[in-house]
C-alpha positions in Angstrom: 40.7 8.2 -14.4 41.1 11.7 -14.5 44.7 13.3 -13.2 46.0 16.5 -12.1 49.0 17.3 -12.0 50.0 20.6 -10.3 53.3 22.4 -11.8 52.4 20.4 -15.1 53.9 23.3 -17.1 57.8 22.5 -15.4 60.1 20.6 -15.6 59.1 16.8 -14.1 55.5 17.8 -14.4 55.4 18.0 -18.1 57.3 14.7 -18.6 54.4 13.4 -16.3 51.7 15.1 -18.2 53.5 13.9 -21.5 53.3 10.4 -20.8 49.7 10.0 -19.3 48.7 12.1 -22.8 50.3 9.4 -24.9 48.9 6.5 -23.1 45.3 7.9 -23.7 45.0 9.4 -19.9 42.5 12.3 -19.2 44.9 15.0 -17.8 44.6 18.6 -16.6 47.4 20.5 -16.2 47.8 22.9 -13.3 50.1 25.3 -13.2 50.7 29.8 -12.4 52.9 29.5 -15.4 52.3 28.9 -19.1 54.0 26.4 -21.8 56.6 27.5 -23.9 55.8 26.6 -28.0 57.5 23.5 -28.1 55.7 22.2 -25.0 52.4 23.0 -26.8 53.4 22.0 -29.5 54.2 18.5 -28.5 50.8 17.9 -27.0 48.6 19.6 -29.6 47.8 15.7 -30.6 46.3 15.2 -27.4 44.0 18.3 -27.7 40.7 16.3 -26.4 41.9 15.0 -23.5 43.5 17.7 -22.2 42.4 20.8 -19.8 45.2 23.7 -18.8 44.4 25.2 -15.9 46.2 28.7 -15.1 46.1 28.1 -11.4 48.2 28.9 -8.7 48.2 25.8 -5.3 48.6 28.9 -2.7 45.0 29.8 -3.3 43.4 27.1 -2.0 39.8 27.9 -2.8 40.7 28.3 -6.7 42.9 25.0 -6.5 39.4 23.0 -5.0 37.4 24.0 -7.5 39.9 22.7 -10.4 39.4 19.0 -8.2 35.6 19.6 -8.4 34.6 20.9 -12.0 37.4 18.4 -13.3 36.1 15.3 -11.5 39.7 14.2 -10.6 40.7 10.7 -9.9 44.1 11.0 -9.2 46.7 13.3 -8.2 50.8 13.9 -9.1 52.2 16.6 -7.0 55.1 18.0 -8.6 54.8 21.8 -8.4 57.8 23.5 -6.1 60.1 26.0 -5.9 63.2 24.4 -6.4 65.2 27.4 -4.2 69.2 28.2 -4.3 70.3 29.9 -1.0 70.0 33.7 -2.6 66.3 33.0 -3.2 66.2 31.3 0.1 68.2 34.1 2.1 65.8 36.6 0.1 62.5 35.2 0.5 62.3 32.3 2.3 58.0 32.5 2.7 57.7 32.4 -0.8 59.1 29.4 -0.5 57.7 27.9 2.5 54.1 28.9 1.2 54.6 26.8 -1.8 56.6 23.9 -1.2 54.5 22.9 2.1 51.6 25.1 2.7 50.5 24.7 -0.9 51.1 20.4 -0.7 48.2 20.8 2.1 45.7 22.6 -0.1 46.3 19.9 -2.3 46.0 17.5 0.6 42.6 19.4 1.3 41.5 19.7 -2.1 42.0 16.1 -2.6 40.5 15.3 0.6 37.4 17.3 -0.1 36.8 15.7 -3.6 37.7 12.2 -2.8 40.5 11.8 -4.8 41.7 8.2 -4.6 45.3 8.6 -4.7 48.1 11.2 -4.2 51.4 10.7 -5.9 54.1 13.7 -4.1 57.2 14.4 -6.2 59.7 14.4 -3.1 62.7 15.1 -3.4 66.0 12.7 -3.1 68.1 15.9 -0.9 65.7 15.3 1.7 68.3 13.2 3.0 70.4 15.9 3.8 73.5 15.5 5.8 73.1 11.3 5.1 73.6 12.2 1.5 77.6 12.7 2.0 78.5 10.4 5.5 79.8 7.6 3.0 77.0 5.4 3.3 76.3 2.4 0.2 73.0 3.7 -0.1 70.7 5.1 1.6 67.2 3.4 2.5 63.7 4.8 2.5 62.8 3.5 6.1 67.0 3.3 8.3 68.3 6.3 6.3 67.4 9.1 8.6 66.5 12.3 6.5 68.8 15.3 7.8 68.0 18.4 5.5 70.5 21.2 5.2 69.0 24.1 2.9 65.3 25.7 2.6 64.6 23.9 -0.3 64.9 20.2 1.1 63.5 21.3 5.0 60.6 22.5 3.4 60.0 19.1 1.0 60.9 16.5 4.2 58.4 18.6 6.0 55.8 18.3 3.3 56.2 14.7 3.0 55.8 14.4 6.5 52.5 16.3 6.4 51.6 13.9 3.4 51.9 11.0 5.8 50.4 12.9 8.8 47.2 13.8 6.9 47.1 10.3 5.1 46.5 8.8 8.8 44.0 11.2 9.9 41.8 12.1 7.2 42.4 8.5 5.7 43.7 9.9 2.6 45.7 7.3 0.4 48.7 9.5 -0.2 52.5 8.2 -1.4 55.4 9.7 -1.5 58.6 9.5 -4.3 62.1 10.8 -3.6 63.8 11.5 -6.8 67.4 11.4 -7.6 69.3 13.8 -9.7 66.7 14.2 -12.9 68.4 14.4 -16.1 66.6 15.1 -19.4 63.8 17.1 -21.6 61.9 20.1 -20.3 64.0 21.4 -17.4 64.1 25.5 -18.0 63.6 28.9 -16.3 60.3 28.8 -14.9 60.8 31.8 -12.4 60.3 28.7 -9.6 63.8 26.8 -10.5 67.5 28.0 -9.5 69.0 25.4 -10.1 69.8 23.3 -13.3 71.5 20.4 -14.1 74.4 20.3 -16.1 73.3 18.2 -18.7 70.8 21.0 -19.2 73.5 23.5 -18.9 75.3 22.4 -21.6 72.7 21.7 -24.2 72.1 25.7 -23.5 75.7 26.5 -24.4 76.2 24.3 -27.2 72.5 25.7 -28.6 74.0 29.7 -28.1 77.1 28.5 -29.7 79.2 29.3 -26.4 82.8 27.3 -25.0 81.3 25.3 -21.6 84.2 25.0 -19.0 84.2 22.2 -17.0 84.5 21.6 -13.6 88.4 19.8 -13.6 86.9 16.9 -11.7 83.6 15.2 -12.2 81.5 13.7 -9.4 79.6 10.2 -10.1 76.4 10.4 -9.4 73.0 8.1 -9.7 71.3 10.3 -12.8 67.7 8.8 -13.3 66.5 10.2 -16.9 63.2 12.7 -16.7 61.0 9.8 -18.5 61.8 7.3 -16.1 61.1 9.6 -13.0 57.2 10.6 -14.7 57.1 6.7 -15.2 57.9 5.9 -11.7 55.2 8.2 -10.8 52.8 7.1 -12.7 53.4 3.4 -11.3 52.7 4.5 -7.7 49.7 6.6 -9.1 48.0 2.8 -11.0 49.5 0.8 -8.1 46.3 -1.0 -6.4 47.4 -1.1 -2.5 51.3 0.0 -2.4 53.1 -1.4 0.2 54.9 1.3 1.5 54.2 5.4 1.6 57.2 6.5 0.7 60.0 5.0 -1.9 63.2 6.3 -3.5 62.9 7.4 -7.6 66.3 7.0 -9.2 68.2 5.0 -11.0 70.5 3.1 -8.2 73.6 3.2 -9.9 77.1 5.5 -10.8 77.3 7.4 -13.6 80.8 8.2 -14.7 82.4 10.7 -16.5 79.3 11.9 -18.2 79.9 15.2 -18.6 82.4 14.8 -21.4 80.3 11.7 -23.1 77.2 14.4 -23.4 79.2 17.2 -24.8 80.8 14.9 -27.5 77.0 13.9 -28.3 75.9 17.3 -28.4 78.6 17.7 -30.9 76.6 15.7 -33.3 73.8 18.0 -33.4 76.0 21.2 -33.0 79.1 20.7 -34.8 80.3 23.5 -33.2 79.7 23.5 -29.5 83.5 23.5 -28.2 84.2 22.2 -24.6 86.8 21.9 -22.4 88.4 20.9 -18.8 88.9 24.2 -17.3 92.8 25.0 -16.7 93.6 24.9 -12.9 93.2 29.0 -13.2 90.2 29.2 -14.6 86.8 29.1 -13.4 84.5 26.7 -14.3 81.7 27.6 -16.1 79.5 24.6 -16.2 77.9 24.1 -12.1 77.8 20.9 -10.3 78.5 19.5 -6.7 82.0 18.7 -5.8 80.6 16.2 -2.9 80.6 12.7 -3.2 77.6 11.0 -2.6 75.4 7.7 -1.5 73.4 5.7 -3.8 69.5 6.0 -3.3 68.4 2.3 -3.1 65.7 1.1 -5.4 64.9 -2.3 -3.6 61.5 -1.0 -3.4 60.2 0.1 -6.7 62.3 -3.0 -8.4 61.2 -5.8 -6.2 57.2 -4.5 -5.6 56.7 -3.1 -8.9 59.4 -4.7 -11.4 60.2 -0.8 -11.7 63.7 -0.3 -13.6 65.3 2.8 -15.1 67.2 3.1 -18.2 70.8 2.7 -18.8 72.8 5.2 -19.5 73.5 4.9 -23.0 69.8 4.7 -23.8 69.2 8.3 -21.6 71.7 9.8 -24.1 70.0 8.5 -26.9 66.5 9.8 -25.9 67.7 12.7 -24.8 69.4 13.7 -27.5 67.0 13.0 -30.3 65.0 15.4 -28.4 67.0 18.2 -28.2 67.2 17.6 -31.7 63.4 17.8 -32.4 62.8 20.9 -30.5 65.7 23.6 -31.3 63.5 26.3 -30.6 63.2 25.4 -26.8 67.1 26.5 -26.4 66.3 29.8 -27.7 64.5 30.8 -24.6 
C-alpha cells in the first residue's frame, strides 16, 4: 500500500510519515512547505520508498494528480492551519480554505482515484464548550461537539463533511480526535500558532534562556506525538472499523509535568534555568489555565487493543530525541 499523507512536512505528519518509513511503507509526502535538515536527515535511510511532493491541498487539480501518478492506497489527513485568534481575526479564509475546503479536495481526489481508506487528523478541541463543563470524559458518540474558535469550527465542520461525503460517494473515510500532542517535530511551519509547552521549553533551554512558569499548572491528558502517528496508522490497516470517528489520546492526567521536563532537559542542557514565576511576574512559558475532561479511549483500547505510553516512557523518548537532533532548536 501506497500512503499520502498531506502536511507530511509538520508537526504530526512527519511523526506519521516517520513511522510508515521505518516499517517498510511506500509513502509520499505532501506538503507547500519543505523539511528542515534534521527531518531529512532522519529519513535519508528510507530514500527508495519515499516521494516528496511540494504540493499545496487548496489546488485541487495539482493535489489529484499526486493520488493518480502515485497510485495511492491510503490516505492520512493531517495538513491544517492550526490558527490562534490574531491569525483568525486577520484572515479567517486562509483558514477556512485549508482546514475544510482543502479536506474536500482530498475527499475528491481520493474519491476519484479510489483510494480505499481515509484516515483525518481531527482534532480533540472540537469539543468546544464540553471541554470545560466538568464532565469525566467526554465520549465520541453522547459528548456533543460545541466549538468556540476558528480553528476547531472549521475541523468539526470538516469532520462532518468527512462523514457526509463517506455516505454519498461511499467513500470509506474515519475520523481521529487527538488530545494535547506532546513530542518531536512540532515547529514554525508558517501554518501553526500555537505550541505546546513541552515544545516551548526545549526552545528555551536549547537558546540558553530562563523559562517562567505559569504559577499553577493544569493536568491534562498529553498523548506523546509517536503514539498519535500510531493510532493513525491503526485506523488506516484496520479491515472494517466499527465506528467513523474515535478519540486519539492518552485517557489519563498528567501532573505536574512542567517542572518534571525542565529538570530532564537539564540533563542535556546543564544550564537551562527555570522557575515558578513570582506572583508579579509574567509568565513566559503559555498554557491554558482551564480545567479540562478526559477524552475517553474505550474505543481504540477495546476494538483495537490501542494503548498509549506512560508518562515516564514519553519523557524518555522524547528526550533522547532532542538529544539526537540539536540542530532542529536552532531554527
Amino acid at each position: 500500500m501506497t500512503v499520502l499523507v498531506t502536511g507530511g512536512a509538520g508537526y504530526v505528519g512527519f511523526n506519521v510519515v516517520e513511522d510508515l518509513l521505518a516499517n517498510g511503507r511506500e509513502v509520499v509526502l505532501f506538503d507547500r512547505g519543505p523539511m528542515p535538515p534534521s527531518a531529512q536527515r532522519a529519513i535519508a535511510p528510507y530514500a527508495k520508498q519515499l516521494t516528496v511532493v511540494q504540493g499545496d491541498i487548496c489546488d485541487a487539480d495539482q493535489l489529484t494528480r499526486a493520488f493518480e501518478l502515485h497510485k495511492v492506497d491510503g490516505v492520512i489527513h493531517c495538513a491544517a492551519v492550526t490558527s490562534g485568534s490574531e491569525r483568525e481575526a486577520r484572515d479567517p479564509k486562509s483558514v477556512v480554505d485549508v482546514n475544510l475546503n482543502g479536506t474536500i479536495n482530498v475527499l475528491d481526489a481520493a474519491r476519484r482515484t479510489k483510494v480505499r481508506r481515509v484516515v483525518y487528523s481531527n482534532s480533540g478541541s472540537v469539543y468546544g464548550e464540553t471541554l470545560y463543563q466538568g464532565l469525566p470524559r467526554l465520549f465520541e458518540d453522547t459528548s456533543p461537539p460545541i466549538p468556540i474558535r476558528l480553528y476547531s469550527i472549521t475541523k468539526q465542520a470538516a469532520e462532518r463533511t468527512c462523514l457526509r461525503m463517506r455516505e454519498l460517494w461511499d467513500l470509506d473515510v474515519v475520523s481521529a480526535r487527538l488530545g494535547n500532542v506532546i513530542g518531536p517535530w512540532e515547529r514554525a511551519t508558517g501554518v501553526r500558532d500555537r505550541f505546546e509547552p513541552h515544545s516551548q521549553l526545549v526552545s528555551f533551554a536549547a537558546s540558553g534562556r530562563e523559562a517562567l512558569l505559569p504559577h499553577r499548572e493544569i493536568p491534562r491528558d498529553l498523548v506523546y506525538s509517536r503514539d498519535v502517528a500510531a493510532g493513525l496508522i491503526v485506523l488506516l490497516d484496520a479491515k472494517a472499523p466499527r465506528h467513523a470517528v474515535y478519540n486519539l489520546s492518552s485517557g489519563q492526567v498528567w501532573g505536574d509535568t512542567m517542572v518534571a521536563w525542565c529538570e530532564a532537559l537539564k540533563t542535556v542542557y546543564p544550564g537551562f534555568r527555570f522557575r515558578v514565576a513570582a506572583e508579579d511576574e509574567t509568565p513566559n512559558i503559555t498554557y491554558s489555565d482551564q480545567e479540562r475532561s478526559l477524552m475517553d479511549m474505550g474505543r481504540m483500547s477495546d476494538e483495537f487493543g490501542f494503548r498509549s505510553r506512560e508518562p515516564g516512557a514519553v519523557w524518555a523518548g522524547f528526550l533522547d530525541w532532542v538529544r539526537r537532533t540539536p540542530d532542529f532548536w536552532k531554527t
